[in-house]
N, C-alpha and C positions, 0 to 999 in steps of 0.2 A: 666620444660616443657618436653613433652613426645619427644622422637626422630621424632615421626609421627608428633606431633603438629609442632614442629620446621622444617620438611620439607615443611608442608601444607604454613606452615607462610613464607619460604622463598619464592615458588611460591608463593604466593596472592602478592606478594612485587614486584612481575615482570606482575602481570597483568594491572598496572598502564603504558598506552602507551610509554609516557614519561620516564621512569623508566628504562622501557626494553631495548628502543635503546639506553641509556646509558650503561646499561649490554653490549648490543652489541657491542657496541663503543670501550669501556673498552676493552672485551675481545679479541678484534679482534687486540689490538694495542700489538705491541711485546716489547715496555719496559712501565712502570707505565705512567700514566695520572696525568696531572691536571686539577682540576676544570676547571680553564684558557683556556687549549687545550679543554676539553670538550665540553665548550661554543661557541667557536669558530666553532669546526668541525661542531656541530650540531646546530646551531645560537637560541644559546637558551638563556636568561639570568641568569648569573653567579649565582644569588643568587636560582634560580631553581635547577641549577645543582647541586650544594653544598649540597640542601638542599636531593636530591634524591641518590646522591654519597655515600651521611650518610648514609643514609635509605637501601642500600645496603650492605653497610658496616656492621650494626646494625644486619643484618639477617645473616651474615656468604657468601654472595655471593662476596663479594671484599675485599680486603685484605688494609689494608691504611700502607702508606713506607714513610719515611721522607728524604730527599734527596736534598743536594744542585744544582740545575739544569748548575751551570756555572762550577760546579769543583773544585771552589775554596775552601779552607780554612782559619781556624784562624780567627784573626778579622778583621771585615770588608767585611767578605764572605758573610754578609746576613745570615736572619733565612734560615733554612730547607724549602723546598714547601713539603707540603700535597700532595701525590699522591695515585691513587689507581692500582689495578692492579686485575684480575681474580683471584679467591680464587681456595684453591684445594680443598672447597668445592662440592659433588655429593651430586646431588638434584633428588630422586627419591619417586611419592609416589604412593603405589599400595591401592586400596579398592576393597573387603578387605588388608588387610595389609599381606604382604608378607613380609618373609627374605630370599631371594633365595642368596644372599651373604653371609652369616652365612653357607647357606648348602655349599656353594662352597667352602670356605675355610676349612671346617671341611672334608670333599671327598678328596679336593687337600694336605692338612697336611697328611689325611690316606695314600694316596698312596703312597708320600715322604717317610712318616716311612714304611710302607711298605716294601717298595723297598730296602731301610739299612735295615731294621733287618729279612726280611721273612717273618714276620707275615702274618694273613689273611688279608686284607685289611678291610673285614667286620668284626672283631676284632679290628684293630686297632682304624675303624672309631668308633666304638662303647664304645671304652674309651676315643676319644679323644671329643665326642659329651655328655659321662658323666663328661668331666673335664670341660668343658663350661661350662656346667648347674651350677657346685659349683663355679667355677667363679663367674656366675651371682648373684649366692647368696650371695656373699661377697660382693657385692654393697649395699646392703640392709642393713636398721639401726636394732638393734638388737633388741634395744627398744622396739619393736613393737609385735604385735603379731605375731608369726610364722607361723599362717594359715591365714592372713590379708596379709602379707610378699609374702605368694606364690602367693595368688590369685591376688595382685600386680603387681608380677613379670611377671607371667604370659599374664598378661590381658597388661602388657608394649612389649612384646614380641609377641604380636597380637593375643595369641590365646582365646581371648574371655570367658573366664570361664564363666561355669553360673550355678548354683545351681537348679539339677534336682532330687527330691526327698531326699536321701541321700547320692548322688554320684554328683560330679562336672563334668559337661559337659564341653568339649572344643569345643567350637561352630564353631571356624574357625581354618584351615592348615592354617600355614605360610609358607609351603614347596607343595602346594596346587598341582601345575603344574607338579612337582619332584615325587612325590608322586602316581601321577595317571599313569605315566608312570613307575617308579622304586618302587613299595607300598613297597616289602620286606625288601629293602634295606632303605629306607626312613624313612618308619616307625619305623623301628630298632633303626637309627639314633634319630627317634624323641624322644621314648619312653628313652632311655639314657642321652639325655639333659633335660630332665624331671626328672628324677631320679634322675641327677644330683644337680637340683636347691633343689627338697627336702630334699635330704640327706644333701645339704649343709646347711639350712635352721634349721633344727632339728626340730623334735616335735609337725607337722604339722598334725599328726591326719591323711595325707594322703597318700594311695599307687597308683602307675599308673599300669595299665593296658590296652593290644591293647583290643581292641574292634571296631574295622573297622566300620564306620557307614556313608553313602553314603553323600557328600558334607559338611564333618565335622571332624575334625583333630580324627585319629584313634588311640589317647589314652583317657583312660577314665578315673575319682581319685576318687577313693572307699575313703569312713570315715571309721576306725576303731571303731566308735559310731556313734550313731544316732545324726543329728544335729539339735540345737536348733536354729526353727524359730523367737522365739524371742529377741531374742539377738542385738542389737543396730546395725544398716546397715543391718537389714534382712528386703526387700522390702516387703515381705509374696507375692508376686503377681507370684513367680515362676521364674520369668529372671533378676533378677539382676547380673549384670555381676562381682562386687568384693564386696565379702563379708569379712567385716570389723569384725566376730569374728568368733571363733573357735568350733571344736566340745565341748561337755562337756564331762569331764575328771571321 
């Protein structure tokens, strides 16, 4: 599951009333819960709570700790109680989809190094947002086709690829907000984590280039061949967003 699908699904898991003010409960309490205290504080039945505790659990919003509650040890201490506790799970989901935490760490590493070595700052962010991108690439199975891979990669990273003629459109900025205020510096950045994931990728048939186009990420990925529409995963209808094969060679 996508990082996005997995935030959407942790909220829907807190729109269930009941649910929530367990969330609440939970997180409001300064050491772990049990089912037990859960039921009580909020006079719910045990087997509700249990059942909603999990279900929080399950999504990454509470953490479960095992834990003797009297202290004791050895034998005859009793099993462990089940407890839950606030995860350091962050639940954030933006539509479109945004990575403004990606730009912030890749800005606050530049200035770091920066700062030790001299460098420009727009240099430094500029290799340190093409070493992400190959990063990103090495998550990816090899197996697979290497122009399927990017338009993957990409389309996981929110920028919506879409097959515009012979050139791959990036439909949506992840850096959307960042962007319209700092374009030189952002789009420099973006156009490098792009470069990044291709080069890391190999053999993908595509190069990026800025190409600024008003409410739509300002790089654009030229084919070094013309591509075939028919090719298995080519919708023919013009917007499909990940295309499942390559230029032809």
């Amino acid at each position: 599951m996508a990082m996005q699908e997995k935030q959407v699904a942790a909220l829907a898991a807190l729109d269930e009333p009941t649910r929530r003010r367990l969330y609440d409960h939970v997180a409001r309490q300064p050491d772990p819960v049990s089912r037990d205290d859960a039921a009580a504080a909020l006079g719910l039945p045990r087997a509700t709570v249990a059942f909603h505790l999990d279900r929080l659990a399950d999504e990454g919003l509470l953490d479960v700790v095992f834990a003797r509650r009297t202290g004791r040890t050895g034998p005859g201490a009793g099993r462990p109680a089940k407890l839950y506790e606030r995860s350091a799970c962050e639940v954030a989901v933006s539509l479109p989809e945004r990575h403004y935490a990606l730009a912030g760490q890749l800005l606050a590493a530049a200035l770091e190094e920066a700062d030790r070595s001299g460098d420009s700052p727009r240099a430094v962010l500029g290799r340190r947002a093409y070493a992400a991108g190959r990063n990103l690439a090495e998550t990816a199975d090899p197996a697979f086709d290497p122009w399927a891979v990017a338009m993957a990669l990409l389309e996981g990273q929110g920028y919506e690829p879409r097959m515009e003629g012979s050139e791959v459109a990036l439909v949506n900025c992840p850096f959307h907000a960042l962007a319209q205020e700092h374009a030189e510096l952002v789009c420099g950045m973006n156009i490098r984590l792009i470069d990044g994931v291709l080069d890391g990728i190999g053999s993908t048939g595509l190069t990026a280039h800025l190409r600024p186009t008003p409410n739509r990420c300002c790089v654009r990925l030229e084919a070094r061949s013309s591509l075939s529409r028919n090719c298995p995963g080519w919708g023919g209808n013009g917007d499909q967003r990940v295309v499942v094969c390559r230029p032809p060679s």
